[in-house]
mmCIF file as gemmi writes it, N, C-alpha and C atoms, coordinates in Angstrom:
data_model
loop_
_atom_site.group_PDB
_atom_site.id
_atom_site.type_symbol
_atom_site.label_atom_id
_atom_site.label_alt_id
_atom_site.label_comp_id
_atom_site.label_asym_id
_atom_site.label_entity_id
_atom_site.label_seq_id
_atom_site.pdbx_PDB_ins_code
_atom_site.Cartn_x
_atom_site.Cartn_y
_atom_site.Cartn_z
_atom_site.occupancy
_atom_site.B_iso_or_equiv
_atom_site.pdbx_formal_charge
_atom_site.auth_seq_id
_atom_site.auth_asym_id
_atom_site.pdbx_PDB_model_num
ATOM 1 N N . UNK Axp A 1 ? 10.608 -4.074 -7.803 1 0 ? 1 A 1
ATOM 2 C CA . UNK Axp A 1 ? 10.013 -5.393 -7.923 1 0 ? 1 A 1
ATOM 3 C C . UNK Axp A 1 ? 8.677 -5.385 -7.183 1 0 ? 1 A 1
ATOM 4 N N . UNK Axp A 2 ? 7.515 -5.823 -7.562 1 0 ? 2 A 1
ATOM 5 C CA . UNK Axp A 2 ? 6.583 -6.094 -7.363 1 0 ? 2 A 1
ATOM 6 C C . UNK Axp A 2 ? 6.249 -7.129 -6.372 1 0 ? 2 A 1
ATOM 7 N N . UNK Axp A 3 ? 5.476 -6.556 -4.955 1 0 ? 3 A 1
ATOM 8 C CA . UNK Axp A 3 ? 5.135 -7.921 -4.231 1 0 ? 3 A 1
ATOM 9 C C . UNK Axp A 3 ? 4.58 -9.024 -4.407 1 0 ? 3 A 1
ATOM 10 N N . UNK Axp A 4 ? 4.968 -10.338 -4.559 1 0 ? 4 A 1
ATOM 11 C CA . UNK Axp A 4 ? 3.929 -11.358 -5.235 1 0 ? 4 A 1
ATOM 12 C C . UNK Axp A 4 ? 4.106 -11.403 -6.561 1 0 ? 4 A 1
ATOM 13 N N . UNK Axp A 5 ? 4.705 -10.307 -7.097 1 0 ? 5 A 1
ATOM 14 C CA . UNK Axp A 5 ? 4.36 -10.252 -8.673 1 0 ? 5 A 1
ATOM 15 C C . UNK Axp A 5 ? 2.988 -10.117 -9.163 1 0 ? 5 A 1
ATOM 16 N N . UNK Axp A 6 ? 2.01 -9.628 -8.436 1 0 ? 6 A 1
ATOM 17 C CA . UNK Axp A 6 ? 0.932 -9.743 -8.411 1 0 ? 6 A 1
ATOM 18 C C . UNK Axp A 6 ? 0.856 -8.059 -8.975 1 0 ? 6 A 1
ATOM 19 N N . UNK Axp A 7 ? -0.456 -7.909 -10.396 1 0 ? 7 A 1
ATOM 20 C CA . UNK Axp A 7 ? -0.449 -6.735 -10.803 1 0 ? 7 A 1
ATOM 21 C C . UNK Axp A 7 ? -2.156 -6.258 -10.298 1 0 ? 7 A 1
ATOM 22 N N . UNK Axp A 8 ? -1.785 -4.638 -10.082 1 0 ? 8 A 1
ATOM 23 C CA . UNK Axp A 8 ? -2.25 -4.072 -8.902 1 0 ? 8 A 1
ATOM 24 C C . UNK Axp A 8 ? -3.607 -4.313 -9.632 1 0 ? 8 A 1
ATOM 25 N N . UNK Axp A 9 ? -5.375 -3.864 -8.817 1 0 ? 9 A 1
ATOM 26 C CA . UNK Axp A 9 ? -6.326 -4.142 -9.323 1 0 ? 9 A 1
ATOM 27 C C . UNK Axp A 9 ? -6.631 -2.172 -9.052 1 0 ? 9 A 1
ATOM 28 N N . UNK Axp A 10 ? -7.976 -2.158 -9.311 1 0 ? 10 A 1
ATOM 29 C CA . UNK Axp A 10 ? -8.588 -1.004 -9.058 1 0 ? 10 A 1
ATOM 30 C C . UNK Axp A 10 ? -8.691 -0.752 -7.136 1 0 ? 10 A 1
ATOM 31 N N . UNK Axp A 11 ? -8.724 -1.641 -7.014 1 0 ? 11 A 1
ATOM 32 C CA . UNK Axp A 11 ? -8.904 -1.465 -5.637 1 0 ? 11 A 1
ATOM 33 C C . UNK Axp A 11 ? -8.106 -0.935 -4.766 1 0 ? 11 A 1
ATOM 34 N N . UNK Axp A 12 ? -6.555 -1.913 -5.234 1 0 ? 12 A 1
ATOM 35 C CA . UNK Axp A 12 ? -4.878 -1.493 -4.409 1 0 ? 12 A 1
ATOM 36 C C . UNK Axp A 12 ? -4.589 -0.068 -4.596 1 0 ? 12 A 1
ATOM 37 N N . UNK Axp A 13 ? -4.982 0.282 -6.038 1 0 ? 13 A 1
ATOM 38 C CA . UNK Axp A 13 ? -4.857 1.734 -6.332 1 0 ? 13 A 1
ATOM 39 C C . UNK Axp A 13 ? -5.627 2.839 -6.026 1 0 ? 13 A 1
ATOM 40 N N . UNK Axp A 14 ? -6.729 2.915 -5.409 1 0 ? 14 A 1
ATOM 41 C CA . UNK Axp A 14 ? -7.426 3.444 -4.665 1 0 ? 14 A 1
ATOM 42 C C . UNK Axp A 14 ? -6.877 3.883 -3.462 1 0 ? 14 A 1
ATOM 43 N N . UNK Axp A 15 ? -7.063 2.561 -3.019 1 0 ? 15 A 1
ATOM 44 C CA . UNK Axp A 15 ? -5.942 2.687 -1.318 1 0 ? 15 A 1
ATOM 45 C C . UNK Axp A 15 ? -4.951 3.324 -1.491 1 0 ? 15 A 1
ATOM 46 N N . UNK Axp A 16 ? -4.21 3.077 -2.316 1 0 ? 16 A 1
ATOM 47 C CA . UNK Axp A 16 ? -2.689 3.906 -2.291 1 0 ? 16 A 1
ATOM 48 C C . UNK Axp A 16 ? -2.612 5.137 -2.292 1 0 ? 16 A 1
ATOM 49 N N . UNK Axp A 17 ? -3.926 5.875 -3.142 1 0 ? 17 A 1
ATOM 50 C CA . UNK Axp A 17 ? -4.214 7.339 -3.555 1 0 ? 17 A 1
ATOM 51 C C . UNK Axp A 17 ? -4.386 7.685 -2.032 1 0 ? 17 A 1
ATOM 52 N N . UNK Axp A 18 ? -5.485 7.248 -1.372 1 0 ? 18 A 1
ATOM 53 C CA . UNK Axp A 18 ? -6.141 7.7 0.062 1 0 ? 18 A 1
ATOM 54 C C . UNK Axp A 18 ? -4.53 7.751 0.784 1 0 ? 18 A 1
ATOM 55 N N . UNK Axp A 19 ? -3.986 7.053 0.584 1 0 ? 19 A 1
ATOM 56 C CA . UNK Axp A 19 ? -3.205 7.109 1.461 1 0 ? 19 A 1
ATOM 57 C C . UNK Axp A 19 ? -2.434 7.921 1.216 1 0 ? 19 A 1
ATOM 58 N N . UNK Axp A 20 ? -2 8.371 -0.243 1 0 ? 20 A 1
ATOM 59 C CA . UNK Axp A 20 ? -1.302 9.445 -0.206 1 0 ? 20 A 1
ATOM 60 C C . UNK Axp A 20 ? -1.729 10.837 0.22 1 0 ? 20 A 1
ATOM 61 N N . UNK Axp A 21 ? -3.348 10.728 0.156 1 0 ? 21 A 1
ATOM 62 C CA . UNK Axp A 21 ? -3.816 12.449 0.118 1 0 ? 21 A 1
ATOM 63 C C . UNK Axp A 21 ? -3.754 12.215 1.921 1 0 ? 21 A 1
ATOM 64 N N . UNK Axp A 22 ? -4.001 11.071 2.726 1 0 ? 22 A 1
ATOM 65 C CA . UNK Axp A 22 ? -3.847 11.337 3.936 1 0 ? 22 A 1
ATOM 66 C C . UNK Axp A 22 ? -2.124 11.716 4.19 1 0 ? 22 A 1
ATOM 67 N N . UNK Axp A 23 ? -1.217 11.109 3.779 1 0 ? 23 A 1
ATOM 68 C CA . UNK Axp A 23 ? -0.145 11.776 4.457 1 0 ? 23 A 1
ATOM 69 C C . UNK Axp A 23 ? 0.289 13.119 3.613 1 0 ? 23 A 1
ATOM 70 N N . UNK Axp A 24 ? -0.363 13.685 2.788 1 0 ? 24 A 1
ATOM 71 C CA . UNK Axp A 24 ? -0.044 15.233 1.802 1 0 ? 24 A 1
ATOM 72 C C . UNK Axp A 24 ? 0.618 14.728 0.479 1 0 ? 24 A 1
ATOM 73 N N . UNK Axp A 25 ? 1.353 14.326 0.403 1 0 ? 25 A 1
ATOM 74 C CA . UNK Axp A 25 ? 2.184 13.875 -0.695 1 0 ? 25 A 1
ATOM 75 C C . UNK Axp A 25 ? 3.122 12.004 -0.604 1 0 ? 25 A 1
ATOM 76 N N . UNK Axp A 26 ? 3.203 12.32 -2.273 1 0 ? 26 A 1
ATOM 77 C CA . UNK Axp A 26 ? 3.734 10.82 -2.475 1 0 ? 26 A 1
ATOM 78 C C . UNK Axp A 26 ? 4.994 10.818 -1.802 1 0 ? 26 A 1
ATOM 79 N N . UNK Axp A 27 ? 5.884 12.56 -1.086 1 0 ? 27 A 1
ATOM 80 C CA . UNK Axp A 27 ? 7.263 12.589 -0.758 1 0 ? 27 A 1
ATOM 81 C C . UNK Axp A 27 ? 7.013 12.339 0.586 1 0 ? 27 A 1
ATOM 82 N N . UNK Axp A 28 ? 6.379 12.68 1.208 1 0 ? 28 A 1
ATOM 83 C CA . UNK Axp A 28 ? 5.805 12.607 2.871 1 0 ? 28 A 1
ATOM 84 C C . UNK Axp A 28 ? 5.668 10.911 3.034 1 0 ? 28 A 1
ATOM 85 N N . UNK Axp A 29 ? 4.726 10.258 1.761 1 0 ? 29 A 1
ATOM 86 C CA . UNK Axp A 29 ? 4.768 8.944 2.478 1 0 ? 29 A 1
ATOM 87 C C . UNK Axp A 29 ? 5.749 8.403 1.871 1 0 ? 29 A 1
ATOM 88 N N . UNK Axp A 30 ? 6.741 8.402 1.403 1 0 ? 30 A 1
ATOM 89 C CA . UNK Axp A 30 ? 8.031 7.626 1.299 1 0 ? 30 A 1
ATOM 90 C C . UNK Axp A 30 ? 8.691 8.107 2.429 1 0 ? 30 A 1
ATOM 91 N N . UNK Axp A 31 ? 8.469 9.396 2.949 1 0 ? 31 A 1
ATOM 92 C CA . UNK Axp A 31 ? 10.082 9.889 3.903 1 0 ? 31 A 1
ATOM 93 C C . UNK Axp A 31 ? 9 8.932 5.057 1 0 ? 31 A 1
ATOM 94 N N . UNK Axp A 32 ? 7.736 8.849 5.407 1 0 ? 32 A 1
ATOM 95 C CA . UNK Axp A 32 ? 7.496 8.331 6.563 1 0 ? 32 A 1
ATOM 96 C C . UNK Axp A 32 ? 8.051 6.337 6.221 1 0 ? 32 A 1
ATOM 97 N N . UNK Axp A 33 ? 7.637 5.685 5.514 1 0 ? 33 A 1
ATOM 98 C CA . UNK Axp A 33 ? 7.936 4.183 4.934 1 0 ? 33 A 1
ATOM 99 C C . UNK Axp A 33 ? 9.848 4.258 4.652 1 0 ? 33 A 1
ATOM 100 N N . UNK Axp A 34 ? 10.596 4.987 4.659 1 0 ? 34 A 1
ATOM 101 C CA . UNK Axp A 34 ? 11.749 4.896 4.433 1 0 ? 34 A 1
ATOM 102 C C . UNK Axp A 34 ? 12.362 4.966 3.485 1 0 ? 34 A 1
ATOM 103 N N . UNK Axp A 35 ? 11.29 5.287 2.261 1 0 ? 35 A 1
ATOM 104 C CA . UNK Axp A 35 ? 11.463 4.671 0.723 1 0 ? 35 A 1
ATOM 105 C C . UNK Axp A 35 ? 12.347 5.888 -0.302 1 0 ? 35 A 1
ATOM 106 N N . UNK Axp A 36 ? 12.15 5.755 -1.119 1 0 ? 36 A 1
ATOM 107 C CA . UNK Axp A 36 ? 12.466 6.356 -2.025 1 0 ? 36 A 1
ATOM 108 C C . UNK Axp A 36 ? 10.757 6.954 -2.926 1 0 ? 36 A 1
ATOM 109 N N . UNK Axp A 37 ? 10.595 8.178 -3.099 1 0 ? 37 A 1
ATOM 110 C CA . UNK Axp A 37 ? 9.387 8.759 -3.85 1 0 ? 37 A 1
ATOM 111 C C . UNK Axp A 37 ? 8.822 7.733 -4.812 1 0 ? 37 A 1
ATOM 112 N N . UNK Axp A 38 ? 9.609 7.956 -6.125 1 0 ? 38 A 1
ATOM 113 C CA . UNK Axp A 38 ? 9.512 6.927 -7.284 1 0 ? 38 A 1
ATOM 114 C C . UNK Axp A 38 ? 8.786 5.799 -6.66 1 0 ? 38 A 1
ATOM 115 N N . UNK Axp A 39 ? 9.048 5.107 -5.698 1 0 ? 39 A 1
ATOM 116 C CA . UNK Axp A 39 ? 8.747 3.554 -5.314 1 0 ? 39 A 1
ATOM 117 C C . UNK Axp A 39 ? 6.841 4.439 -4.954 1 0 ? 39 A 1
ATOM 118 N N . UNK Axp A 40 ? 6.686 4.987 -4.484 1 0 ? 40 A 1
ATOM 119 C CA . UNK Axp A 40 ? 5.576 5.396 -4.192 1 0 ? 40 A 1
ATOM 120 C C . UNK Axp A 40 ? 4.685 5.88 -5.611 1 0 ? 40 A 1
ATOM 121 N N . UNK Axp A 41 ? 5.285 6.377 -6.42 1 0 ? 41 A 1
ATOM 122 C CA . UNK Axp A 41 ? 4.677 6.817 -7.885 1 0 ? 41 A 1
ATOM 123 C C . UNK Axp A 41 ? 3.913 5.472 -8.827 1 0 ? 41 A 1
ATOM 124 N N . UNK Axp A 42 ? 5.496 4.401 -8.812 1 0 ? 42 A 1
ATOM 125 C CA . UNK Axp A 42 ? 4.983 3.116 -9.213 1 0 ? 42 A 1
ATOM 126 C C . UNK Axp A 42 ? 3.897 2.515 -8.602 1 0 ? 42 A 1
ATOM 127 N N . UNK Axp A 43 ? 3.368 2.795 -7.282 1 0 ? 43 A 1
ATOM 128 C CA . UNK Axp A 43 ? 2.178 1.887 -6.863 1 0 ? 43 A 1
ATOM 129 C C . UNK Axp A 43 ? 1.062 2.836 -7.211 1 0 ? 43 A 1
ATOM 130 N N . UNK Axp A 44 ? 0.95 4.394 -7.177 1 0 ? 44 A 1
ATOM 131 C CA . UNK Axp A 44 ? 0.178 5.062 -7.441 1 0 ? 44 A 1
ATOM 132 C C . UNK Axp A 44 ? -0.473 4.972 -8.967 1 0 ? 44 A 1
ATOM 133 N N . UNK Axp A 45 ? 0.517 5.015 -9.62 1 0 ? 45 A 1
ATOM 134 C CA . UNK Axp A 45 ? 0.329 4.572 -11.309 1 0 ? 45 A 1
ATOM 135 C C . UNK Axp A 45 ? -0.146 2.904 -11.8 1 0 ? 45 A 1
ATOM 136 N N . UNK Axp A 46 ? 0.186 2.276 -11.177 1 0 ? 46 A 1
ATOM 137 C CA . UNK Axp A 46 ? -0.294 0.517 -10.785 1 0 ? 46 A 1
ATOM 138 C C . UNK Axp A 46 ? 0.711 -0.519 -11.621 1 0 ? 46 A 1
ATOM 139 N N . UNK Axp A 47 ? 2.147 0.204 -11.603 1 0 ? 47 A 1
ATOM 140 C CA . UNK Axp A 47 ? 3.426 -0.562 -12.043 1 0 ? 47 A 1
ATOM 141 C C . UNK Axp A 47 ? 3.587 -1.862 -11.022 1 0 ? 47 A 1
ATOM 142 N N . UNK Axp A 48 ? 3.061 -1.552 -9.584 1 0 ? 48 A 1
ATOM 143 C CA . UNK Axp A 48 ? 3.375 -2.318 -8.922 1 0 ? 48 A 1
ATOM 144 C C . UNK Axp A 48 ? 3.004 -2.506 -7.496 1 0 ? 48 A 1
ATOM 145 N N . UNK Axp A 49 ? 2.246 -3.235 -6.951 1 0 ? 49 A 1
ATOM 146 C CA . UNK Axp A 49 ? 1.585 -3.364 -5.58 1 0 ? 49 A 1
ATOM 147 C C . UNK Axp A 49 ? 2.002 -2.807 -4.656 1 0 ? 49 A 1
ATOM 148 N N . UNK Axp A 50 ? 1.61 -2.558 -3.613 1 0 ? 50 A 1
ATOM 149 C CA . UNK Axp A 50 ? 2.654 -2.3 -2.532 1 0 ? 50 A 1
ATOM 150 C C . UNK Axp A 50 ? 3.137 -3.216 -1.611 1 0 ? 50 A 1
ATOM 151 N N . UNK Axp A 51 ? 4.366 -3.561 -1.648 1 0 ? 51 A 1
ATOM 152 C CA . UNK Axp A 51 ? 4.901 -5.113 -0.744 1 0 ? 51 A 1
ATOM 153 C C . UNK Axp A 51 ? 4.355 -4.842 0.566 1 0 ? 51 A 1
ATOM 154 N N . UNK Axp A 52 ? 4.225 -5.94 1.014 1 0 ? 52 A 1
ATOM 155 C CA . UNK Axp A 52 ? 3.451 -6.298 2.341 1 0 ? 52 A 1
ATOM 156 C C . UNK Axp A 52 ? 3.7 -6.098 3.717 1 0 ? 52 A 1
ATOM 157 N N . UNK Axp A 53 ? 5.031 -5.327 3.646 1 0 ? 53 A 1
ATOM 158 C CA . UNK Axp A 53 ? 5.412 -5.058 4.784 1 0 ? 53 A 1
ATOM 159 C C . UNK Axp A 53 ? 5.46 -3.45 5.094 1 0 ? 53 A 1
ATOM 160 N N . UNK Axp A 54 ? 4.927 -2.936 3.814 1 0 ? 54 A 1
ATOM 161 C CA . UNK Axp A 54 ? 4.856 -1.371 4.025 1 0 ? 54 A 1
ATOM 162 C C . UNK Axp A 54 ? 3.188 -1.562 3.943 1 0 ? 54 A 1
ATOM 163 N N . UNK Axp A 55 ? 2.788 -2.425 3.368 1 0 ? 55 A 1
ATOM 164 C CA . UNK Axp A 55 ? 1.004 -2.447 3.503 1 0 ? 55 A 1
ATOM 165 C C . UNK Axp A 55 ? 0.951 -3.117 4.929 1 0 ? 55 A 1
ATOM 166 N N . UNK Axp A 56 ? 1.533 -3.717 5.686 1 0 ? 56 A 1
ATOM 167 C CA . UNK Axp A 56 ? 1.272 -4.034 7.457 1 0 ? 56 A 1
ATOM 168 C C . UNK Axp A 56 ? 1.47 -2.951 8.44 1 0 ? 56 A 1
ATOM 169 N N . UNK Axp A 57 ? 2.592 -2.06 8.031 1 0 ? 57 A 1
ATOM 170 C CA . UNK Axp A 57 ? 3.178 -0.847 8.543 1 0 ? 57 A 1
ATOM 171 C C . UNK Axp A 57 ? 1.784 0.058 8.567 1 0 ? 57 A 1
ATOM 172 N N . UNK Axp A 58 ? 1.277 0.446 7.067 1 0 ? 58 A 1
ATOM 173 C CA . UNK Axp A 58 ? 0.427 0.982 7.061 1 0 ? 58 A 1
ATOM 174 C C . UNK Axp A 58 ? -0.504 1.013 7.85 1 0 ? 58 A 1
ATOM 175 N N . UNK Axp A 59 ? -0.853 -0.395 7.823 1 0 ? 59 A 1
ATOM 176 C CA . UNK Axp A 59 ? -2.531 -0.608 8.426 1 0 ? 59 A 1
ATOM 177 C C . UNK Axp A 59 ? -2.599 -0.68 9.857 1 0 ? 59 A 1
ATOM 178 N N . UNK Axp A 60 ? -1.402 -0.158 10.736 1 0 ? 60 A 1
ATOM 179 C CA . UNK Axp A 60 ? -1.09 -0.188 11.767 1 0 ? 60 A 1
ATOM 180 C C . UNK Axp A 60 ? -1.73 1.362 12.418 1 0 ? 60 A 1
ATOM 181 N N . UNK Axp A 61 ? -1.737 2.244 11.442 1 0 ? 61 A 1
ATOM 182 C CA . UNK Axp A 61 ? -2.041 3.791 11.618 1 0 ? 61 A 1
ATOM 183 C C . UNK Axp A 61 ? -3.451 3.753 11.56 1 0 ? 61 A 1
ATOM 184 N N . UNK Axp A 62 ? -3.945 3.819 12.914 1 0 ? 62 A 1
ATOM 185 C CA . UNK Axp A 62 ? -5.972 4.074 13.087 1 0 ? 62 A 1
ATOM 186 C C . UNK Axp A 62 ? -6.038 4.732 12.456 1 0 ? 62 A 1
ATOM 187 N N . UNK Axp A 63 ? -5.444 5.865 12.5 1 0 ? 63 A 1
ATOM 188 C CA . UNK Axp A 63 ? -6.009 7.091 11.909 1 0 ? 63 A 1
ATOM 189 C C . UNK Axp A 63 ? -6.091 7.03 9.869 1 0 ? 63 A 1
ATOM 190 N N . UNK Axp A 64 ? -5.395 6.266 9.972 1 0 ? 64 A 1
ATOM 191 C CA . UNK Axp A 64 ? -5.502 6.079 8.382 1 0 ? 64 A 1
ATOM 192 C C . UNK Axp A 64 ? -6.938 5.442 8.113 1 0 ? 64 A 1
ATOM 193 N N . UNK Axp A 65 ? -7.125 4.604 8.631 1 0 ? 65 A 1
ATOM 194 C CA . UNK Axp A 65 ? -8.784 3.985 8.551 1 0 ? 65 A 1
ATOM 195 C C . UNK Axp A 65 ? -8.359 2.711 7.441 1 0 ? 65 A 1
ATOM 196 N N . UNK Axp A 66 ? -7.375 2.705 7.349 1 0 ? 66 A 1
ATOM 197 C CA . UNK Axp A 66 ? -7.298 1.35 6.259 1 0 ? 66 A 1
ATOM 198 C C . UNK Axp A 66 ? -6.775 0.02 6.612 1 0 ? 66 A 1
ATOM 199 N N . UNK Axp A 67 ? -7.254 -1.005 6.54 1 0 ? 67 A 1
ATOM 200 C CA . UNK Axp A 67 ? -6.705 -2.576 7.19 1 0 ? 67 A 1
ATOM 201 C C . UNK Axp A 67 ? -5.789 -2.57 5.8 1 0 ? 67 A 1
ATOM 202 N N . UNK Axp A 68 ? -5.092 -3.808 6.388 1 0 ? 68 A 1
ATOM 203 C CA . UNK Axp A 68 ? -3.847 -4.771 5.129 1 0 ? 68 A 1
ATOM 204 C C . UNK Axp A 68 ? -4.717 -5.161 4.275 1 0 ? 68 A 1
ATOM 205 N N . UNK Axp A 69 ? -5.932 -5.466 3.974 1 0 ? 69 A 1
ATOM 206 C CA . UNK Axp A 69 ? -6.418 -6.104 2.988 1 0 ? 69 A 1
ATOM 207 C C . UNK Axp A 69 ? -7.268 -4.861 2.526 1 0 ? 69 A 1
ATOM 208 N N . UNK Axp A 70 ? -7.565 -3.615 2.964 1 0 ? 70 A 1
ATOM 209 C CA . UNK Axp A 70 ? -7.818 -2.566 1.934 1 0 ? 70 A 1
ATOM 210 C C . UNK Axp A 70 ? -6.184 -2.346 1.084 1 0 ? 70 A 1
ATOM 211 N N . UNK Axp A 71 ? -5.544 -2.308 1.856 1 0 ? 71 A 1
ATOM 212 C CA . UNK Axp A 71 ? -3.84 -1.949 0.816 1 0 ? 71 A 1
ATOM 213 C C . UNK Axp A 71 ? -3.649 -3.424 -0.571 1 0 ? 71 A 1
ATOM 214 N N . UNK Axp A 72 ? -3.545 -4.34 0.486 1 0 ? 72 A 1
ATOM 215 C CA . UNK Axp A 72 ? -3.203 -5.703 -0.742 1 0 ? 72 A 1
ATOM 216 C C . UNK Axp A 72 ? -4.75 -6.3 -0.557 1 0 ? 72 A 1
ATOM 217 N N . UNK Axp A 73 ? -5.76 -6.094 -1.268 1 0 ? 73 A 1
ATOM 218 C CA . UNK Axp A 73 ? -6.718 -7.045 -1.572 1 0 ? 73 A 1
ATOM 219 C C . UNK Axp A 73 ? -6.925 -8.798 -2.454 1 0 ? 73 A 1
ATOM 220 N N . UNK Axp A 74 ? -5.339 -8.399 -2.724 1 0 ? 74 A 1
ATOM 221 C CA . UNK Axp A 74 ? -5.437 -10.001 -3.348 1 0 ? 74 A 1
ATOM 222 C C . UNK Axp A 74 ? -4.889 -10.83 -2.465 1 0 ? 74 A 1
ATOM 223 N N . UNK Axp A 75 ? -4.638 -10.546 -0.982 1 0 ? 75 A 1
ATOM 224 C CA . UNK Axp A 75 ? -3.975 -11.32 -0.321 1 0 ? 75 A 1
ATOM 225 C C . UNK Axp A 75 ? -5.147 -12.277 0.682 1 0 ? 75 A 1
ATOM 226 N N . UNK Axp A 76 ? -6.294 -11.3 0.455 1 0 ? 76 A 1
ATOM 227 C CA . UNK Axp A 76 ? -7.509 -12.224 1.16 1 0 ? 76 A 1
ATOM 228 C C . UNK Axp A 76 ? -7.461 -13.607 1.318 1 0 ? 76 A 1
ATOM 229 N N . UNK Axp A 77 ? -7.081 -14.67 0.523 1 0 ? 77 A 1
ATOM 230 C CA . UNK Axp A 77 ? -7.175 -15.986 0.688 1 0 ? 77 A 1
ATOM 231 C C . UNK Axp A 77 ? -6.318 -16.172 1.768 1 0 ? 77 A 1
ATOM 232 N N . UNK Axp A 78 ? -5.108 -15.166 2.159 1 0 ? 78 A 1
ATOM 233 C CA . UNK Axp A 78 ? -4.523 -15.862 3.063 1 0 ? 78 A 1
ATOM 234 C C . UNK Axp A 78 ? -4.98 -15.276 4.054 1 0 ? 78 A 1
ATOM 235 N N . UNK Axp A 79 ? -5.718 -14.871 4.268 1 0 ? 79 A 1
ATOM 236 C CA . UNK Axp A 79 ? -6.245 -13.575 5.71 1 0 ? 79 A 1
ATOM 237 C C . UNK Axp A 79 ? -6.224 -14.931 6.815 1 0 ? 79 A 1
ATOM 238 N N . UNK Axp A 80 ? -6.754 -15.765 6.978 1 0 ? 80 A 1
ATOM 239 C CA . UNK Axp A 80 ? -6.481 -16.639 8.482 1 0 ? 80 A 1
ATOM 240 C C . UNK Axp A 80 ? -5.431 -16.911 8.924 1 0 ? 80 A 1
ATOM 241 N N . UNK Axp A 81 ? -3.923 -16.443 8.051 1 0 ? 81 A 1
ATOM 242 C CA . UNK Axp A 81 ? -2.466 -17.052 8.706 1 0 ? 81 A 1
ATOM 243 C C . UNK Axp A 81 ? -2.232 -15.07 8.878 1 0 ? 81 A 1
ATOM 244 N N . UNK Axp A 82 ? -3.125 -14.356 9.285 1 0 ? 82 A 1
ATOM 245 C CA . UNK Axp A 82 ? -2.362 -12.899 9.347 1 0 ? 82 A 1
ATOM 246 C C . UNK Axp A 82 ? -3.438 -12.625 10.543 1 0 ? 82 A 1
ATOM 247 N N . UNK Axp A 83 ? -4.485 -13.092 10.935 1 0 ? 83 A 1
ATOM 248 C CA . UNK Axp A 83 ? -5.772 -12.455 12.259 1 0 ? 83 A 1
ATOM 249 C C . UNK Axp A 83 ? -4.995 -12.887 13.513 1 0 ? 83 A 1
């Protein structure tokens, strides 16, 4: 299921790629997020966003270089109930 139901843009899918080539593979960042691979394929392919609590997780890692709103960019309107 899709976060928001919201379908991914060029942008979410970008991020998702970076993020995969930073952790090596789509299997590395599911075993680090807890997930299952597949769930990582679907956001890579743009079946489906990445829910917001693995895009907060994310943006927690400096070293990744990516904020929550490079991962979910459609969530911008709400950016003042998340600073």
């Amino acid at each position: 299921m899709s976060a928001l139901k919201n379908k991914p843009t060029k942008a979410h899918i970008i991020a998702i790629n970076q993020t995969v080539r930073f952790y090596g593979s789509q299997t590395a960042l599911a075993d680090f997020l807890g997930i299952a691979q597949p769930n990582i394929a679907a956001w890579v392919r743009g079946a489906h966003t990445i829910p917001l609590w693995h895009a907060e997780t994310l943006s927690r890692d400096k070293n990744l270089g990516l904020g929550i709103l490079d991962l979910r960019p459609d969530i911008k309107k709400y950016e003042k109930y998340f600073k």
